[in-house]
KEKE-3310 file (N, C-alpha, C; in steps of 0.2 Angstrom, whole numbers, plus 5000, padded with zeros to 4 digits):
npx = (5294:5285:5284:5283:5297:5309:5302:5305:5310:5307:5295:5298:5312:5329:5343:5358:5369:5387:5401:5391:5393:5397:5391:5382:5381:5374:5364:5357:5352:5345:5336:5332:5327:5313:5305:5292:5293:5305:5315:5321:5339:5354:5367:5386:5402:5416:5419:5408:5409:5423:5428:5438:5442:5454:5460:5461:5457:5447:5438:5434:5430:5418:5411:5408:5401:5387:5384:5374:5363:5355:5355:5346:5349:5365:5372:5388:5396:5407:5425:5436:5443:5452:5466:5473:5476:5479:5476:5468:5480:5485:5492:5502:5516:5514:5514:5512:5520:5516:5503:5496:5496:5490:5475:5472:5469:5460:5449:5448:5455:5449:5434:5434:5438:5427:5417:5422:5420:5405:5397:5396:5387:5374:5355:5351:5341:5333:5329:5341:5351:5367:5377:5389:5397:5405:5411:5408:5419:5430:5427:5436:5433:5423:5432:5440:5446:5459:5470:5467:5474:5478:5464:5455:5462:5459:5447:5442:5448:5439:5427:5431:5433:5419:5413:5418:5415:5401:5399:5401:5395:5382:5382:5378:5368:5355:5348:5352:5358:5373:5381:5391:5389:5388:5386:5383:5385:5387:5382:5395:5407:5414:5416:5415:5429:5429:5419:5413:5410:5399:5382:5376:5367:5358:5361:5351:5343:5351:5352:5340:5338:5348:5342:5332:5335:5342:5332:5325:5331:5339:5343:5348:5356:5366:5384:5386:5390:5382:5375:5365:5356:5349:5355:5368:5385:5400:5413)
npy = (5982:5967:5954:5945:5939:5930:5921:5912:5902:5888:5886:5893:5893:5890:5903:5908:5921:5926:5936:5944:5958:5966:5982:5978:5966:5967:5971:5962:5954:5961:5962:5950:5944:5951:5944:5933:5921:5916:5905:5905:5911:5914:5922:5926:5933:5941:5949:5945:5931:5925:5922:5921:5924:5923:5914:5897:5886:5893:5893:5882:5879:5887:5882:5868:5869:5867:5854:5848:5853:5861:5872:5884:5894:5904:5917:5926:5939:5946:5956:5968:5982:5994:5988:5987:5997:6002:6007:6006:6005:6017:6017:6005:6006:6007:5994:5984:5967:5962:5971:5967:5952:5950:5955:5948:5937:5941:5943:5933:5919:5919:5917:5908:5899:5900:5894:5880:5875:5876:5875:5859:5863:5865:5864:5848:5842:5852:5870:5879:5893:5899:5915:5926:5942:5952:5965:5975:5982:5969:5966:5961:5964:5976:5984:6002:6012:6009:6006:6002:5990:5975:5974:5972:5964:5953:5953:5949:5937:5930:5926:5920:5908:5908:5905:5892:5885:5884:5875:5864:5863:5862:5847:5843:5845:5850:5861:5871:5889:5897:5912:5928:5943:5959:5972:5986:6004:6006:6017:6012:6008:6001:6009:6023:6032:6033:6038:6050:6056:6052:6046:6035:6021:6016:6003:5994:5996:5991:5978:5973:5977:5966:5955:5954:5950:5941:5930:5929:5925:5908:5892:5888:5903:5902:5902:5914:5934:5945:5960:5973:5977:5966:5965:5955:5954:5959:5946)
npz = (4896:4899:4887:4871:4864:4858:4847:4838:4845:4855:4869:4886:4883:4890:4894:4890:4893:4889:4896:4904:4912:4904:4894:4882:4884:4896:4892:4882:4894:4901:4890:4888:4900:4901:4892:4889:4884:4888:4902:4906:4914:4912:4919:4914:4919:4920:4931:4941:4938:4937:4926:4915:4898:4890:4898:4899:4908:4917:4909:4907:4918:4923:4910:4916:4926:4921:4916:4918:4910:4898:4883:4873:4868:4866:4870:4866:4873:4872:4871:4868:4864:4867:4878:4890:4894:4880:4867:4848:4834:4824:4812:4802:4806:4821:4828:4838:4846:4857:4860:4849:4851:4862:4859:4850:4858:4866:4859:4850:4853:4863:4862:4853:4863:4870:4862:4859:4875:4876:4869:4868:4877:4871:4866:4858:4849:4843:4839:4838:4846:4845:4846:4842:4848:4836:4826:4811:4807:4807:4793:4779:4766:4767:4773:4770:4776:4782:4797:4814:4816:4822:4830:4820:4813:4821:4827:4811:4811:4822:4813:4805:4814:4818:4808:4806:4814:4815:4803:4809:4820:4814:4809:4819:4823:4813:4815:4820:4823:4820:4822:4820:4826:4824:4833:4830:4830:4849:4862:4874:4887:4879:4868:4871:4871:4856:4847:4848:4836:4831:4829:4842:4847:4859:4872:4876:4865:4854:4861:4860:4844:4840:4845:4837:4826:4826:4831:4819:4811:4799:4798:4788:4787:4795:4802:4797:4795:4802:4804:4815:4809:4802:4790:4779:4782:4772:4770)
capx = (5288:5286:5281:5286:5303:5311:5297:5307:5313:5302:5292:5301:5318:5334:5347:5365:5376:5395:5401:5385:5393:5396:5384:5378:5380:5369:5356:5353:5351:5338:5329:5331:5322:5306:5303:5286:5295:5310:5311:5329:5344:5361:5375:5393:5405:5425:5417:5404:5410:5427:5428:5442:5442:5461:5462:5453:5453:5442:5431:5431:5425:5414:5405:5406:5394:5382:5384:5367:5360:5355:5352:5342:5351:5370:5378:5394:5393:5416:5427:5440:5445:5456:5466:5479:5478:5483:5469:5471:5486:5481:5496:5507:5522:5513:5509:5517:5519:5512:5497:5493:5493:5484:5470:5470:5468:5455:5444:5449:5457:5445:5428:5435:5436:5421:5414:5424:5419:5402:5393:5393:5380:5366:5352:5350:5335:5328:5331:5347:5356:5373:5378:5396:5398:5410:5412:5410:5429:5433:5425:5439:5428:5422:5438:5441:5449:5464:5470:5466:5475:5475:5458:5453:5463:5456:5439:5444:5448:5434:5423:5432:5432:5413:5411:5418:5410:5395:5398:5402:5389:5376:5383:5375:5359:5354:5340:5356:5360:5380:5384:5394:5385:5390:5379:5382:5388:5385:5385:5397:5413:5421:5418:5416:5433:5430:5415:5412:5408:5394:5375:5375:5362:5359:5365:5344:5342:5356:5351:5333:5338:5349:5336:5327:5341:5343:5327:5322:5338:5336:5349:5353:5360:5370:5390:5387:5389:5376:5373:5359:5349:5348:5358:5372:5392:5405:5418)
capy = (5979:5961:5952:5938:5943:5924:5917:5905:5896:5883:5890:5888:5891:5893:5906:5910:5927:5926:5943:5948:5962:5974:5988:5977:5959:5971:5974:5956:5949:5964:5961:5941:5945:5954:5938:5928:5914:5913:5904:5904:5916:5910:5926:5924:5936:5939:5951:5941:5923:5924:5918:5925:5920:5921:5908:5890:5884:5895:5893:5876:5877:5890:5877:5862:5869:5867:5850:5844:5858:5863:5878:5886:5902:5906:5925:5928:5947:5948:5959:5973:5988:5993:5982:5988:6002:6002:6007:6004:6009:6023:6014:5998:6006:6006:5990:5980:5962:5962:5972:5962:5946:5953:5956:5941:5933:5940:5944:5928:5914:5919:5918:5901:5894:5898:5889:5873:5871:5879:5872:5853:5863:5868:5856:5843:5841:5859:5877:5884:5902:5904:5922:5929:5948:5953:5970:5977:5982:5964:5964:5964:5968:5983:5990:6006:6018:6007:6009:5997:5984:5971:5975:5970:5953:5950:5950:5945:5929:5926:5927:5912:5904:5906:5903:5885:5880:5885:5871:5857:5861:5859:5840:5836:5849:5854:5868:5876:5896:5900:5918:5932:5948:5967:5978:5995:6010:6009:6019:6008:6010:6000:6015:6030:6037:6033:6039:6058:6059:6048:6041:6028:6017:6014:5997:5991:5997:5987:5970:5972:5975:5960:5947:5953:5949:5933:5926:5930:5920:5900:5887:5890:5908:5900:5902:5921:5938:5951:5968:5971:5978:5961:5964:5950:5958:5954:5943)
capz = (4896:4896:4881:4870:4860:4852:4846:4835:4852:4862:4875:4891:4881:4893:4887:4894:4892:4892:4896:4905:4914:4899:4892:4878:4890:4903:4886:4880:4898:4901:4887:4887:4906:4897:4886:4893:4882:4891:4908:4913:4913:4916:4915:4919:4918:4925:4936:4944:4941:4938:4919:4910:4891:4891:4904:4897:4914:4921:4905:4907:4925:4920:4908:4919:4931:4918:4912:4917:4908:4889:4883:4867:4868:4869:4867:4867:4873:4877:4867:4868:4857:4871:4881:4897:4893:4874:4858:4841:4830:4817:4807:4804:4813:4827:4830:4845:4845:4863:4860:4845:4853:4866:4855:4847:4863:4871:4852:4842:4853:4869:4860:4849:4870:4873:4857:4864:4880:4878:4862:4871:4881:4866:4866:4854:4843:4844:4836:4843:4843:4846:4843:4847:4847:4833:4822:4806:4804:4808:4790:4776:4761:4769:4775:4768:4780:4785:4803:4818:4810:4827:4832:4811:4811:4828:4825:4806:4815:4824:4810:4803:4820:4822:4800:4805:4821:4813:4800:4813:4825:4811:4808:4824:4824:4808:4815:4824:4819:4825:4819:4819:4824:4824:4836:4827:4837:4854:4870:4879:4890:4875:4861:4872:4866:4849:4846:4850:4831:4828:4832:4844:4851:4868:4874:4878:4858:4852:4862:4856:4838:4840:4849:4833:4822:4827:4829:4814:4806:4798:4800:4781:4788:4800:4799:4793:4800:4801:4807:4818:4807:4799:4785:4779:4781:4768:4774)
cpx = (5288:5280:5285:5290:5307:5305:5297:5311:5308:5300:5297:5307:5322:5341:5353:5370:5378:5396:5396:5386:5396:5390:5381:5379:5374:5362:5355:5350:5344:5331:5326:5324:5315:5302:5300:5290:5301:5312:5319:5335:5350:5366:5381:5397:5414:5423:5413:5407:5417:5430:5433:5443:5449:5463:5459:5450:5449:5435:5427:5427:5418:5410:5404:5402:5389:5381:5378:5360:5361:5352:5352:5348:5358:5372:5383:5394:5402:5418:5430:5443:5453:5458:5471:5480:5480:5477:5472:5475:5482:5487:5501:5512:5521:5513:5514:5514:5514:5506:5492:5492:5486:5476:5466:5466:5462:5448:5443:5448:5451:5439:5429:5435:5430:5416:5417:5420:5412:5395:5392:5385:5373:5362:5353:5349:5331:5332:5336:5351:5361:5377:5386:5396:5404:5409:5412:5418:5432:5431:5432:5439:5424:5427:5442:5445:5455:5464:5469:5467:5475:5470:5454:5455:5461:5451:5437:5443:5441:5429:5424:5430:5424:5410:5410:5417:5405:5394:5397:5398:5380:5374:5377:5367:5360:5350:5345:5357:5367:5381:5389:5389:5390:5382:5378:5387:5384:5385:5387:5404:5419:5422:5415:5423:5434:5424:5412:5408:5401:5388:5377:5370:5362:5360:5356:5342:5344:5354:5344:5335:5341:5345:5333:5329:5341:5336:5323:5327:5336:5342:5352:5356:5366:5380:5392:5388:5387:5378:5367:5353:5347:5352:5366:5378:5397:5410:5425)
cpy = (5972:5958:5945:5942:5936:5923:5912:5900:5892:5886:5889:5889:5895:5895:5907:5915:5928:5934:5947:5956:5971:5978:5983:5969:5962:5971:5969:5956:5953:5962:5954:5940:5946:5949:5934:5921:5912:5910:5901:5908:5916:5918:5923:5929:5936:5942:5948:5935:5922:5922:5924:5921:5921:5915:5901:5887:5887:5893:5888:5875:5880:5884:5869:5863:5868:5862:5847:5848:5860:5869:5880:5891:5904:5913:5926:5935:5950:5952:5964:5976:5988:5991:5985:5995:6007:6002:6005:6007:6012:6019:6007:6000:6008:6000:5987:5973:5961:5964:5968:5955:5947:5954:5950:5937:5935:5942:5938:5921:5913:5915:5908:5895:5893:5893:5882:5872:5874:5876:5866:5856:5865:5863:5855:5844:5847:5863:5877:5889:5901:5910:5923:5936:5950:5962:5973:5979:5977:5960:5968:5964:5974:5988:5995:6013:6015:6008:6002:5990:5978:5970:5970:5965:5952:5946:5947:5937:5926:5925:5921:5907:5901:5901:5892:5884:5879:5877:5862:5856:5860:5853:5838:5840:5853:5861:5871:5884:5897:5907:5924:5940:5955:5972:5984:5998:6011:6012:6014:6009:6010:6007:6022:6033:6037:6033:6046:6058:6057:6045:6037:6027:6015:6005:5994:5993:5993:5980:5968:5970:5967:5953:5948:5948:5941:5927:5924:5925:5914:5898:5889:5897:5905:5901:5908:5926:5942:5957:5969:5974:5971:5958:5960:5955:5957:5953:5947)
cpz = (4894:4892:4877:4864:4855:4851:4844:4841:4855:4866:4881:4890:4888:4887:4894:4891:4894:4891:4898:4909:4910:4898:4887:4883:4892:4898:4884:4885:4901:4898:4886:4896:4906:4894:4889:4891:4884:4901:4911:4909:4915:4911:4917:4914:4922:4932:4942:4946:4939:4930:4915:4902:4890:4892:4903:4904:4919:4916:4904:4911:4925:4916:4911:4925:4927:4914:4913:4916:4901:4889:4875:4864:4869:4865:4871:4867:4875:4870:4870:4862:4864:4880:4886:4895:4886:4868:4854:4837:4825:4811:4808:4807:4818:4831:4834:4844:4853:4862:4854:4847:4860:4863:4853:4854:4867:4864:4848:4849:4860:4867:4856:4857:4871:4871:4861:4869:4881:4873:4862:4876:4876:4866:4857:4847:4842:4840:4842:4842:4849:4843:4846:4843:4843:4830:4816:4803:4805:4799:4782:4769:4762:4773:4768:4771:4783:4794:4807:4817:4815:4829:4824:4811:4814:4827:4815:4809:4818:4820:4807:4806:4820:4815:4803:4808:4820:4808:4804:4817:4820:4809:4814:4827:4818:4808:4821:4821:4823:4821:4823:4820:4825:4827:4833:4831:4844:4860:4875:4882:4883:4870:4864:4871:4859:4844:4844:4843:4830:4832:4835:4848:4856:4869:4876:4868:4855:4852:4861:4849:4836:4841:4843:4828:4821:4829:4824:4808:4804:4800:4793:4781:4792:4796:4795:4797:4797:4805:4811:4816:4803:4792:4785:4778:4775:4772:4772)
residu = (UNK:UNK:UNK:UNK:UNK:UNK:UNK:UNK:UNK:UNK:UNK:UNK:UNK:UNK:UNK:UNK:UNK:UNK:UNK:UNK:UNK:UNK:UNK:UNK:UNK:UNK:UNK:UNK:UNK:UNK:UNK:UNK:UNK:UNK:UNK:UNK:UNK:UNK:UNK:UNK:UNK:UNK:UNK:UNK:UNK:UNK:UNK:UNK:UNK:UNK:UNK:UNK:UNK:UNK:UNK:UNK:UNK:UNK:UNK:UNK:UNK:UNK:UNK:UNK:UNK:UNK:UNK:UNK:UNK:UNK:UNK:UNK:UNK:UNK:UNK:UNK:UNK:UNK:UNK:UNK:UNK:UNK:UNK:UNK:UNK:UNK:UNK:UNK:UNK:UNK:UNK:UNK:UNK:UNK:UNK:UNK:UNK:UNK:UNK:UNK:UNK:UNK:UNK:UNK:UNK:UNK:UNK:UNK:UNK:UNK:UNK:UNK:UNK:UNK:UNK:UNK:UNK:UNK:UNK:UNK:UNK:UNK:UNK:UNK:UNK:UNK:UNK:UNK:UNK:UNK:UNK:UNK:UNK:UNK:UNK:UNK:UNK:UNK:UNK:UNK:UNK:UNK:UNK:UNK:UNK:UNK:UNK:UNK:UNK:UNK:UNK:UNK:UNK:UNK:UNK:UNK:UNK:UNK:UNK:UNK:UNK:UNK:UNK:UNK:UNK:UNK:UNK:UNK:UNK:UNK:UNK:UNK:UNK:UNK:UNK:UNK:UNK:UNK:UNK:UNK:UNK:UNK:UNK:UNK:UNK:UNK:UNK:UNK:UNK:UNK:UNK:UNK:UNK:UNK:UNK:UNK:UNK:UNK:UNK:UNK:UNK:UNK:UNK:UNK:UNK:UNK:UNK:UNK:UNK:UNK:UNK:UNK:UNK:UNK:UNK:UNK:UNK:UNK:UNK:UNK:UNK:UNK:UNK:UNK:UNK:UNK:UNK:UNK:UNK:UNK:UNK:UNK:UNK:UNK:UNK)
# end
């Protein structure tokens, strides 16, 4: 049902989701669709447009189609648990130098591309949300069950990644928000094997909770990571 969902954006605001071909990519861009106050919709995905976050020359080209375009709104909707085929080790002598890099590269160093070449496009002088999708087990204050030691520094990393972009992009817009979010448990291709045990929320539940999440945020949260129920994660 459509209604008004940012409120804290400009009327009119335009938004842009990277990753839109995932289960939670597919639930922002839904509900960003629903929103009276939103008045343009830009996805991109590998599937669709070809944008591999591994690859910067595609991510570049990907953001030079949009140079004579600002946007209120960015989500970073990318990420893998499992990558070629390969999950997360239950122990350190699992770990392979290859699938850890791999991890890094599409969790850490992908997402830190995106920031790069995607964060010239935010407007100016206005409220602006950049969001990148990260994990509570990327949180190494709440790690308590060991395990998934790759996937953990991964998104460990970007957390840093987003911590610090957060501070630089506030130099030059102080009513910026850049953060780190954690959607929960969702039903999505990425945690159907690892999930069987547990509640999760549907992928249109999740991107709601989120839009709530983050509009509700100030610029003094900026540089942090949350959970989608609103609450702050320890680093």
């Amino acid at each position: 049902m459509a209604g008004t969902l940012m409120t804290s954006l400009d009327p009119g605001y335009s938004a842009l989701v990277i990753g839109a071909s995932g289960g939670i990519g597919q639930a922002i861009s839904s509900c960003l669709a629903t929103d009276l106050n939103c008045s343009k919709i830009v996805q991109l995905s590998r599937r669709e447009n070809g944008l591999d976050i591994t690859d910067e020359e595609t991510v570049r080209r990907a953001a030079d189609r949009f140079q004579s375009t600002s946007f209120d709104l960015i989500f970073c909707a990318t990420g893998a648990l499992t990558i070629d085929g390969v999950g997360p080790e239950k122990s350190i002598r699992q770990i392979s130098q290859n699938v850890m890099m791999n991890q890094f590269a599409v969790n850490a160093v992908g997402p830190a591309l995106i920031l790069k070449h995607f964060v010239p496009l935010l407007a100016r002088r206005t409220r602006v949300i950049f969001a990148l999708l990260s994990a509570r087990v990327g949180s190494i204050g709440d790690n308590q069950l060991g395990g998934w030691i790759s996937y953990r520094s991964s998104k460990a990393a970007l957390n840093q990644i987003v911590h610090t972009a957060a501070i630089e992009v506030s130099r030059v817009n102080p009513a910026s928000v850049v953060v780190a979010m954690h959607p929960g448990s969702v039903a999505t291709s990425l945690s159907d094997p690892f999930s069987s045990k547990h509640k999760r929320s549907t992928p249109d539940d999740a991107g709601q909770a989120i839009l709530r999440v983050l509009d509700a945020l100030q610029p003094a949260e900026t540089g942090g990571f949350f959970a989608y129920d609103g609450s702050p994660i320890v680093w």
